[in-house]
N, CA and C atoms as an extended XYZ file, in Angstrom:
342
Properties=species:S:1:pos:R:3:atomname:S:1:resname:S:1:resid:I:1 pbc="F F F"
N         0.414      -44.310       10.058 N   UNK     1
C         1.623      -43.518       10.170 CA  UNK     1
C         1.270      -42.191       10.816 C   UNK     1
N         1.851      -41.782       12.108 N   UNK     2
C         1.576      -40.707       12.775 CA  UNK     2
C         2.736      -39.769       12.374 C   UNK     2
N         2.763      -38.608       11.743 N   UNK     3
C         3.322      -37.507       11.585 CA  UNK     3
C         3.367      -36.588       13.128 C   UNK     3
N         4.434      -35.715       13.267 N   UNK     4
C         4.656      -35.149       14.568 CA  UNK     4
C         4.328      -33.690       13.872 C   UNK     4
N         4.291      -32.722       14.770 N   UNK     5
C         3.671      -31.534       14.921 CA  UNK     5
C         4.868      -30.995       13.803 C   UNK     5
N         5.967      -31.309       13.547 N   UNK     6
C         7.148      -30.055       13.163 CA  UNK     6
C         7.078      -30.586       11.775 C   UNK     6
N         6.568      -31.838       11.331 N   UNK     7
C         6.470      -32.583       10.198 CA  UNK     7
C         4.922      -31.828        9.549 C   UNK     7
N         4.465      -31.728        9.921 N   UNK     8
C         2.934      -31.017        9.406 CA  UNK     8
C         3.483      -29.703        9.336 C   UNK     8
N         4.621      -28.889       10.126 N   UNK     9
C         4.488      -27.597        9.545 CA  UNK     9
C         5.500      -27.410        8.173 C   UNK     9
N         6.434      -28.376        8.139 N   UNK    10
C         7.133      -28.203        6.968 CA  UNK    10
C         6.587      -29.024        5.825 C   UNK    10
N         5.641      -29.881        5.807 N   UNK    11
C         4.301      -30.209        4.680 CA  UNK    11
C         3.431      -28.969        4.292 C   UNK    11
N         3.081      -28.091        5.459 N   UNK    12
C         2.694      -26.616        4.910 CA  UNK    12
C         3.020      -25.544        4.370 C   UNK    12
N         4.326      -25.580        5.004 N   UNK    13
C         5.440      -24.337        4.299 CA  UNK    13
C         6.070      -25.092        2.737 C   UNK    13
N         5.583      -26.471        2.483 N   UNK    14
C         5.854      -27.023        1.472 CA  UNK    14
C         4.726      -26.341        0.563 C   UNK    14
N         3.730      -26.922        0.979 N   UNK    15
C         2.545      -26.464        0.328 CA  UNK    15
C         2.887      -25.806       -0.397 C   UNK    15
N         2.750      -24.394        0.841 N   UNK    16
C         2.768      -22.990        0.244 CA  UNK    16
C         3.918      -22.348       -0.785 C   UNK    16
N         4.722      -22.892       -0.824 N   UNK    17
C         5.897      -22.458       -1.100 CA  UNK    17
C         5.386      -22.932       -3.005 C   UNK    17
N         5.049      -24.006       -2.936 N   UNK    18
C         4.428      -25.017       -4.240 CA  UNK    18
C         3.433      -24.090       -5.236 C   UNK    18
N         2.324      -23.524       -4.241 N   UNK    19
C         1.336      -22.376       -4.667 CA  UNK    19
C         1.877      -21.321       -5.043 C   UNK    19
N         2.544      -20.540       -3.971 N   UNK    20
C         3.017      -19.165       -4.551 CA  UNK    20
C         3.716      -19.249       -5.592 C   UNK    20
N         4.840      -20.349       -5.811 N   UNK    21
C         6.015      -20.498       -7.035 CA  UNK    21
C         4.503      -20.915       -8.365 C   UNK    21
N         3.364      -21.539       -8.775 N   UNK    22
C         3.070      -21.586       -9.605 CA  UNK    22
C         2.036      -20.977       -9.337 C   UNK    22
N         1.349      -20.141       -8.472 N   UNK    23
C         0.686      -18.293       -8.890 CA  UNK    23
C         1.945      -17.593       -9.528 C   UNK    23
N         2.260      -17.447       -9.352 N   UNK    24
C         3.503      -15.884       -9.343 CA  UNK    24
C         4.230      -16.273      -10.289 C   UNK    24
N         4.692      -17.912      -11.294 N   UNK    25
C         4.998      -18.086      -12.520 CA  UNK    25
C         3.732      -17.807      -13.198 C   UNK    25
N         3.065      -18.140      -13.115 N   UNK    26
C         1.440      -18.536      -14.052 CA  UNK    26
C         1.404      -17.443      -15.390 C   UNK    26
N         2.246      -16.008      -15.189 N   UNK    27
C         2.380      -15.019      -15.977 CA  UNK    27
C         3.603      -15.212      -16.835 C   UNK    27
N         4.333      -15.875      -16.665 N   UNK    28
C         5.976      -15.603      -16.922 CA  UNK    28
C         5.589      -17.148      -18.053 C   UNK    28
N         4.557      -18.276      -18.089 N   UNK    29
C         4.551      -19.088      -19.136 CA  UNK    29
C         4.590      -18.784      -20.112 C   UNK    29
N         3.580      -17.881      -20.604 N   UNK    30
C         2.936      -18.338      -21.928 CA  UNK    30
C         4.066      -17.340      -22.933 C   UNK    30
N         4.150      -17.341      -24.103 N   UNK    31
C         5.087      -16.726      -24.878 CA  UNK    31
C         4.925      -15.293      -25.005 C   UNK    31
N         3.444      -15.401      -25.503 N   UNK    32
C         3.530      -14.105      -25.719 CA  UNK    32
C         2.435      -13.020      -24.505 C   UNK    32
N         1.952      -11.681      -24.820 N   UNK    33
C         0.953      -10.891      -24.105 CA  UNK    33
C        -0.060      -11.214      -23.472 C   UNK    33
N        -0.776      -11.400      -22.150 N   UNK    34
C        -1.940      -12.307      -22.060 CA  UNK    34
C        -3.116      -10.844      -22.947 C   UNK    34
N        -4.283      -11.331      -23.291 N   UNK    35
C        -4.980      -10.337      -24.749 CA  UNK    35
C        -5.714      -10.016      -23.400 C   UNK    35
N        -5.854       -9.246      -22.527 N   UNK    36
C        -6.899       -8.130      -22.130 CA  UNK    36
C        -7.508       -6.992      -22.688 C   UNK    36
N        -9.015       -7.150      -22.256 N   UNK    37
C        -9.634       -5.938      -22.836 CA  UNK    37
C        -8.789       -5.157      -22.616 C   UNK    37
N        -9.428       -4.020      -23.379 N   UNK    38
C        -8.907       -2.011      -23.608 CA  UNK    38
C        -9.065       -1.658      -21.582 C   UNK    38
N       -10.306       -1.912      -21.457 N   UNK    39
C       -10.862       -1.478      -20.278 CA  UNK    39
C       -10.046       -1.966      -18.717 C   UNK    39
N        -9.680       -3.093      -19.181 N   UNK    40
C        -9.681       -3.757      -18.097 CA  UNK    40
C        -7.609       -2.823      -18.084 C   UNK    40
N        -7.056       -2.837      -19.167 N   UNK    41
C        -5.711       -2.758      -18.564 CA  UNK    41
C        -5.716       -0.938      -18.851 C   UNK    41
N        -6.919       -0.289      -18.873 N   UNK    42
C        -6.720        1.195      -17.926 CA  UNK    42
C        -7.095        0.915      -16.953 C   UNK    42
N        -8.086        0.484      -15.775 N   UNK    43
C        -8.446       -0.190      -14.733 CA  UNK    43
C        -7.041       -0.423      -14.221 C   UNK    43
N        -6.035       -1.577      -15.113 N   UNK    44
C        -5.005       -1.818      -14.091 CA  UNK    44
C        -3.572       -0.764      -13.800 C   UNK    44
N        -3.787        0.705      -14.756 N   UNK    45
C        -3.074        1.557      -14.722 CA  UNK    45
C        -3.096        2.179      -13.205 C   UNK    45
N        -4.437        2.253      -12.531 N   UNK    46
C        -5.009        2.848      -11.653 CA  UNK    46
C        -4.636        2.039      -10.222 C   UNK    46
N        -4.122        1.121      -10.702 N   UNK    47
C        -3.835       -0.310       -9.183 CA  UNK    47
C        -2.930        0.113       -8.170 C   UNK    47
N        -1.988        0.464       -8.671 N   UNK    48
C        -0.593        0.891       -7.753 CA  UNK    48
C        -1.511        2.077       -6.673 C   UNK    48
N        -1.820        3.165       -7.795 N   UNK    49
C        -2.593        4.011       -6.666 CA  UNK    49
C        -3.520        3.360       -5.564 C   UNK    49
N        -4.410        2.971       -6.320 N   UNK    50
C        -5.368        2.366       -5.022 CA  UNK    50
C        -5.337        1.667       -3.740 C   UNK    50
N        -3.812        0.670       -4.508 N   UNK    51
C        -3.479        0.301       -3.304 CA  UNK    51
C        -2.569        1.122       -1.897 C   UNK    51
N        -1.999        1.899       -2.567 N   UNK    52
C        -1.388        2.754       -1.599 CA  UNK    52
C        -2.678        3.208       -0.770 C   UNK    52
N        -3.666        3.822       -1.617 N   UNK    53
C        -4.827        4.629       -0.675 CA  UNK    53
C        -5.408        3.900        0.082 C   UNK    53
N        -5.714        2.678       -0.164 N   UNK    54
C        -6.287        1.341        0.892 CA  UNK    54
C        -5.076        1.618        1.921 C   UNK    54
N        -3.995        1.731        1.864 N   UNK    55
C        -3.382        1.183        2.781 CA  UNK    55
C        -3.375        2.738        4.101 C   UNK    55
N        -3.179        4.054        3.192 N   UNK    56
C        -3.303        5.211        3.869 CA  UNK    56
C        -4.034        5.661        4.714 C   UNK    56
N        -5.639        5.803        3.608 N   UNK    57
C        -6.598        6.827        4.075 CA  UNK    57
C        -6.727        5.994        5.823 C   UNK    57
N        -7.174        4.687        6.025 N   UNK    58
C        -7.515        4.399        7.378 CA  UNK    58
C        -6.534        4.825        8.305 C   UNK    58
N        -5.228        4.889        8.148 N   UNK    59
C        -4.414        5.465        8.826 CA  UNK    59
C        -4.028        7.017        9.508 C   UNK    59
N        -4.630        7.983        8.146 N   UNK    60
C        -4.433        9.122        8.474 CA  UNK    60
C        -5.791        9.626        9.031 C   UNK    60
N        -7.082        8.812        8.894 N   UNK    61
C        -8.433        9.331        9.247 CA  UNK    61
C        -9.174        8.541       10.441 C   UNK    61
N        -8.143        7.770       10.878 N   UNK    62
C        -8.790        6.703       12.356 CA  UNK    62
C        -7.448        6.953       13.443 C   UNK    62
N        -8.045        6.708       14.067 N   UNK    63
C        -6.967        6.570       15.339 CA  UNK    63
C        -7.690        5.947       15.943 C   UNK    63
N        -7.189        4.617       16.923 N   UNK    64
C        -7.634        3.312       17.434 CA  UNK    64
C        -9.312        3.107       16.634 C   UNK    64
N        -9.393        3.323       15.615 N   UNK    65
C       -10.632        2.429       15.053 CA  UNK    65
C       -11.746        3.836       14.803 C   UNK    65
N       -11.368        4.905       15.186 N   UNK    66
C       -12.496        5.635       15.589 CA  UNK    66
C       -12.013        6.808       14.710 C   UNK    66
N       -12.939        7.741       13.845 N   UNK    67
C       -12.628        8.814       13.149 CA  UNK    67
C       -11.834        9.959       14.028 C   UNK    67
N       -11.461       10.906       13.396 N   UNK    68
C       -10.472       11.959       14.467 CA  UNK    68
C       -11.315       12.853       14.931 C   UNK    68
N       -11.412       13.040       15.777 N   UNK    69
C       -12.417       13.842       16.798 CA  UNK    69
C       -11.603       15.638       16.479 C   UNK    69
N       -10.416       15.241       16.627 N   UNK    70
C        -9.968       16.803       16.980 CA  UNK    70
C        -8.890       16.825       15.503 C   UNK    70
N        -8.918       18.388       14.870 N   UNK    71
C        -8.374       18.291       13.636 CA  UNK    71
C        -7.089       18.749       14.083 C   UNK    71
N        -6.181       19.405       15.108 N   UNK    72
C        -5.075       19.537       15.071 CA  UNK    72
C        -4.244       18.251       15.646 C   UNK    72
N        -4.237       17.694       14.697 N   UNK    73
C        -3.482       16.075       14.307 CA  UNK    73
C        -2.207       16.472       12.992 C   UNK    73
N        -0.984       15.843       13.399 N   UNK    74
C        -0.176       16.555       12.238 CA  UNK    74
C        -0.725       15.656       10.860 C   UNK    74
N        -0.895       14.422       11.069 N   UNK    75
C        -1.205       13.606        9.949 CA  UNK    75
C        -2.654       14.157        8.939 C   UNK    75
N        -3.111       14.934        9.355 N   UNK    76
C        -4.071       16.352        8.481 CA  UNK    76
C        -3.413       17.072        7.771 C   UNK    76
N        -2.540       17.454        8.417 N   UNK    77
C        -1.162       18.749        7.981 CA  UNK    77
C        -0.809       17.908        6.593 C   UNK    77
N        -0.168       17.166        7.321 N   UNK    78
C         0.576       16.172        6.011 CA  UNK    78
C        -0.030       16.153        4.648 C   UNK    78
N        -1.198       15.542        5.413 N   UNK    79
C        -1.942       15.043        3.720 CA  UNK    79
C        -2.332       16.530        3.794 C   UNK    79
N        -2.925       17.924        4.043 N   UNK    80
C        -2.874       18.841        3.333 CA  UNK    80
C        -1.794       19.292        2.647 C   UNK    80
N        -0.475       19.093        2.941 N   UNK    81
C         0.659       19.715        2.376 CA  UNK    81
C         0.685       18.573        1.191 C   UNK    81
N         1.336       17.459        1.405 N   UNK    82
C         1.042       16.649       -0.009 CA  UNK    82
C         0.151       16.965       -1.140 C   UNK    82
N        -0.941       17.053       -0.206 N   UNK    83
C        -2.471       17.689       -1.619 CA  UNK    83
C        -2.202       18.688       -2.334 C   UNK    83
N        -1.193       19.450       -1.719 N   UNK    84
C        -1.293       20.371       -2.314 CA  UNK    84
C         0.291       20.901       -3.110 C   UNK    84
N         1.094       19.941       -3.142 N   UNK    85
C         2.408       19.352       -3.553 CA  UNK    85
C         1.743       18.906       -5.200 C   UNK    85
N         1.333       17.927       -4.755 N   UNK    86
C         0.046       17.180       -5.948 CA  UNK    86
C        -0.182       17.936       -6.523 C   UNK    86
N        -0.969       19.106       -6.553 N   UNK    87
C        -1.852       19.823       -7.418 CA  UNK    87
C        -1.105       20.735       -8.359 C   UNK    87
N         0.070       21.118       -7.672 N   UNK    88
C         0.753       22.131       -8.347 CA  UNK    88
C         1.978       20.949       -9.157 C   UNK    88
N         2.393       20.126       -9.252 N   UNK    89
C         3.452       19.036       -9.416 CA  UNK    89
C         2.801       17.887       -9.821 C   UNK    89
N         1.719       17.903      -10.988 N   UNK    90
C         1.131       16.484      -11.001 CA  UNK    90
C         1.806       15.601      -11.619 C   UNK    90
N         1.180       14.010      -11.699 N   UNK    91
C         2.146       13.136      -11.680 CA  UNK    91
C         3.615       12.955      -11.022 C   UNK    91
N         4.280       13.470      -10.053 N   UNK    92
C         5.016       12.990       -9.039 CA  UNK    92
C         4.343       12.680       -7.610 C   UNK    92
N         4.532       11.418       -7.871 N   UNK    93
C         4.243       10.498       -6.758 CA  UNK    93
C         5.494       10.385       -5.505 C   UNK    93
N         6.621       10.238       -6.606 N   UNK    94
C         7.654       10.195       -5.336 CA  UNK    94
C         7.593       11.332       -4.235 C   UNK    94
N         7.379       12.201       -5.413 N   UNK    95
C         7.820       14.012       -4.513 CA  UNK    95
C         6.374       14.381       -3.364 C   UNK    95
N         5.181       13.678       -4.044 N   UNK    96
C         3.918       13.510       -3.206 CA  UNK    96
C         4.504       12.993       -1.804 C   UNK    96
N         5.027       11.567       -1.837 N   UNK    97
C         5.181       10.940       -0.361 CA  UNK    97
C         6.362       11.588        0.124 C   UNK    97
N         7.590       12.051       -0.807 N   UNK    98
C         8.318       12.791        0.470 CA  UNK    98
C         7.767       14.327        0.814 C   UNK    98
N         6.824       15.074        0.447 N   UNK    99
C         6.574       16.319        1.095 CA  UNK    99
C         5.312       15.669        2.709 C   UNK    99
N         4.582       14.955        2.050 N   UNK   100
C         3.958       14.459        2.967 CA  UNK   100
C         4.832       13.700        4.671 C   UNK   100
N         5.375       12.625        3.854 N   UNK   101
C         6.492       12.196        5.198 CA  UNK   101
C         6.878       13.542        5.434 C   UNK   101
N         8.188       14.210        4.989 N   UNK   102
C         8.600       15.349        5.672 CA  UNK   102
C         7.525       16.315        6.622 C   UNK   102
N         6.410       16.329        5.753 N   UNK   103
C         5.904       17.213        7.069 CA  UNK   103
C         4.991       16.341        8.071 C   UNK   103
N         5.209       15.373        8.620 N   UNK   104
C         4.409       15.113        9.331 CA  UNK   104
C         5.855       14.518       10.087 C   UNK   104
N         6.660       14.199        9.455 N   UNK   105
C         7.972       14.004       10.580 CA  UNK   105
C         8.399       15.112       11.547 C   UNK   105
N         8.451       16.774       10.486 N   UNK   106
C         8.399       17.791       11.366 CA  UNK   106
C         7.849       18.178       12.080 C   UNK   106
N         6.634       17.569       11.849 N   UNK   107
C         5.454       18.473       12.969 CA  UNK   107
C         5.936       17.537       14.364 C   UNK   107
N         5.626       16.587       13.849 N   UNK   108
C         5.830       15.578       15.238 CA  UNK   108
C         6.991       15.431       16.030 C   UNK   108
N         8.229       15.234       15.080 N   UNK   109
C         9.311       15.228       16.026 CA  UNK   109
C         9.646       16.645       15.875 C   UNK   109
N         9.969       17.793       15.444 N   UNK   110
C         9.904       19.167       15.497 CA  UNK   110
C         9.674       19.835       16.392 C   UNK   110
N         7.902       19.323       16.236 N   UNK   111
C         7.133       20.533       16.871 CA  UNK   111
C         6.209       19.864       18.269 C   UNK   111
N         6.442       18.383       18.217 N   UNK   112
C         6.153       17.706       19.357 CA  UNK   112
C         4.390       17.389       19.341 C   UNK   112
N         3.940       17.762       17.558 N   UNK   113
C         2.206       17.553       17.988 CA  UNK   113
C         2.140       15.819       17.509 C   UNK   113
N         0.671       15.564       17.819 N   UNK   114
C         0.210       14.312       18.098 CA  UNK   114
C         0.364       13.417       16.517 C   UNK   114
């Protein structure tokens, strides 16, 4: 039995569809709490952050692959103004990413830097 090319991709998107629905239940079974160490669920307090910073720091500290050569870059500005949003305002995260967006929207469309 020869299967055609459009038949193998909806056997895959079957697949997948099969996996993700019983990963992504796998939590929602059991009745009650899954019992994690002490350690492990401060570890997972810390997740949300990290992942944002994985997704940031390469962004605001590379340009095409390569560290920033020259520091008047607004995306410096930014994360200095955020940092320092942060320090005085801790624990707001929201108010962290909008001082940051805002100033790096101004500089750039504003003030026309890179």
């Amino acid at each position: 039995m020869h299967l055609g090319h459009e038949a193998y991709v909806w056997l895959a998107v079957g697949a997948l569809v099969v996996v993700t629905v019983l990963t992504r239940s796998f939590f929602l079974l059991p009745d009650s709490e899954p019992k994690l160490p002490g350690w492990l669920w401060r570890g997972l307090r810390h997740a949300p952050v990290a992942a944002l910073l994985a997704m940031v720091v390469p962004d605001v500290f590379l340009s095409n692959g390569r560290l920033l050569a020259d520091w008047h870059d607004a995306r410096l500005f930014a994360v200095g103004a955020a940092l320092a949003y942060y320090l005085v305002r801790r624990n707001d995260v929201a108010g962290t990413i909008l001082v940051g967006t805002g100033t790096l929207m101004l500089l750039r469309l504003g003030f026309g830097w890179p």
